[in-house]
Each structure stands twice: as C-alpha cells, then as structure tokens.
VOPAGU-2260 file (C-alpha; in pm, 1 decimal, decimal comma):
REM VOPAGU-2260
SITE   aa  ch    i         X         Y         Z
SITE  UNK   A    0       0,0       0,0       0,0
SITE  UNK   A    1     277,0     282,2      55,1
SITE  UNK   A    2     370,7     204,6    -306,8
SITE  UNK   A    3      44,8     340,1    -400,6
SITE  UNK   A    4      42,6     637,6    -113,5
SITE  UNK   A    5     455,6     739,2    -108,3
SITE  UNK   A    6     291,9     993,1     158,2
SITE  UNK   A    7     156,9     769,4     401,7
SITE  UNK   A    8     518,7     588,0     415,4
SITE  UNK   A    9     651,2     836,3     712,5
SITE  UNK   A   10     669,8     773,8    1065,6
SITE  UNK   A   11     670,9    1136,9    1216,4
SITE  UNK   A   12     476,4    1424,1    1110,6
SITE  UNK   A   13     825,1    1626,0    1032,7
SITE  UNK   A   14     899,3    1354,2     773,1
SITE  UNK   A   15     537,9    1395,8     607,8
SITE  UNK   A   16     584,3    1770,3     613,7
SITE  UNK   A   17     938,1    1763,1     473,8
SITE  UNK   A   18     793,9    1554,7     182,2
SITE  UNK   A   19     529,1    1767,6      91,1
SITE  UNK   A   20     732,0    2072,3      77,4
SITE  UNK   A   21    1010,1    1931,0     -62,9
SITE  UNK   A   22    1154,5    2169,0    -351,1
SITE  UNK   A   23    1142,1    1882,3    -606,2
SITE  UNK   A   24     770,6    1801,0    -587,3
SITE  UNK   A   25     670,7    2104,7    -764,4
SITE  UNK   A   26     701,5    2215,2   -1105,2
SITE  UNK   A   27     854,9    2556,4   -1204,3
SITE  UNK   A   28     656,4    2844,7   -1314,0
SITE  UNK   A   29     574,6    2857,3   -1625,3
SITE  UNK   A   30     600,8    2436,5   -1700,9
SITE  UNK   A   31     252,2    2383,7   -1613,8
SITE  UNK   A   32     152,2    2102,9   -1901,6
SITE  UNK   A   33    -213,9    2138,2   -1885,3
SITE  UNK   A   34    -244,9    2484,3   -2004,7
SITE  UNK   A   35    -432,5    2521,3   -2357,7
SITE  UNK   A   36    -300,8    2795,3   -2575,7
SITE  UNK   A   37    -674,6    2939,5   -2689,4
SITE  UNK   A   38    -757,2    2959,1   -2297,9
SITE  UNK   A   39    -456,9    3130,5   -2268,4
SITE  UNK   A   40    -480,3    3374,5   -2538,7
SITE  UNK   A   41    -820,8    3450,6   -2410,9
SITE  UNK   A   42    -679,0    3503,5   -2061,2
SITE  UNK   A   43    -425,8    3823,6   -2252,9
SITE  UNK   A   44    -724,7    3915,4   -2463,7
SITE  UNK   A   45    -923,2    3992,9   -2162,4
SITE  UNK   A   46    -612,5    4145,3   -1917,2
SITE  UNK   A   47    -559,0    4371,5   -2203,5
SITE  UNK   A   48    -928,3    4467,2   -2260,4
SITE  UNK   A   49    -966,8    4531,5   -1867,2
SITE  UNK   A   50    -620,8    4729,7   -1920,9
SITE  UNK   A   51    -738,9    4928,7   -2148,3
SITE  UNK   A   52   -1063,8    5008,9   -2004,8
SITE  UNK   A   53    -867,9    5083,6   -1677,9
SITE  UNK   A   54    -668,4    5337,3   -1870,9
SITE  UNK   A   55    -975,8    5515,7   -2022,5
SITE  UNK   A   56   -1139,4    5542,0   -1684,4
C-alpha cells in the first residue's frame, strides 16, 4: 500500500511535512503542461481589454 500512497510511508509528522514541501515536488513556473493555448490567449485578450478600459477610466 505505501507504493500506491509514497505519503503515508513516514513515521513522524516532520517527515510527512518535509515531503510535501520538498523543492522537487513542484514544477517551475511557467512548465505547467495542462495549459491550452486558446484559454490562454483569451486570458491576454481579456487582461488587455480590462487594461485598457482601466486606462480610459
């Protein structure tokens, strides 16, 4: 079973900690594999438009 759950493997609640915040289980900014390129273009589409309405206020 702690092959399934590597988390539930630890004896103390330091070691759990330590492996949850552990600089290698994230993923640097920017590498995040799920993102969709027309969600994201919509995302600058609509920063700019609130940009530009901010400006015009």
């Amino acid at each position: 079973m702690s092959q399934d759950y590597p988390l539930t493997a630890h004896k103390t609640i330091w070691d759990f900690l330590q492996a949850i915040f552990a600089p290698d289980q994230y993923m640097l900014g920017g590498n995040c594999y799920l993102w969709q390129r027309p969600l994201v273009g919509l995302h600058v589409i609509r920063a700019s438009d609130q940009s530009r309405n901010a400006i015009a206020a």
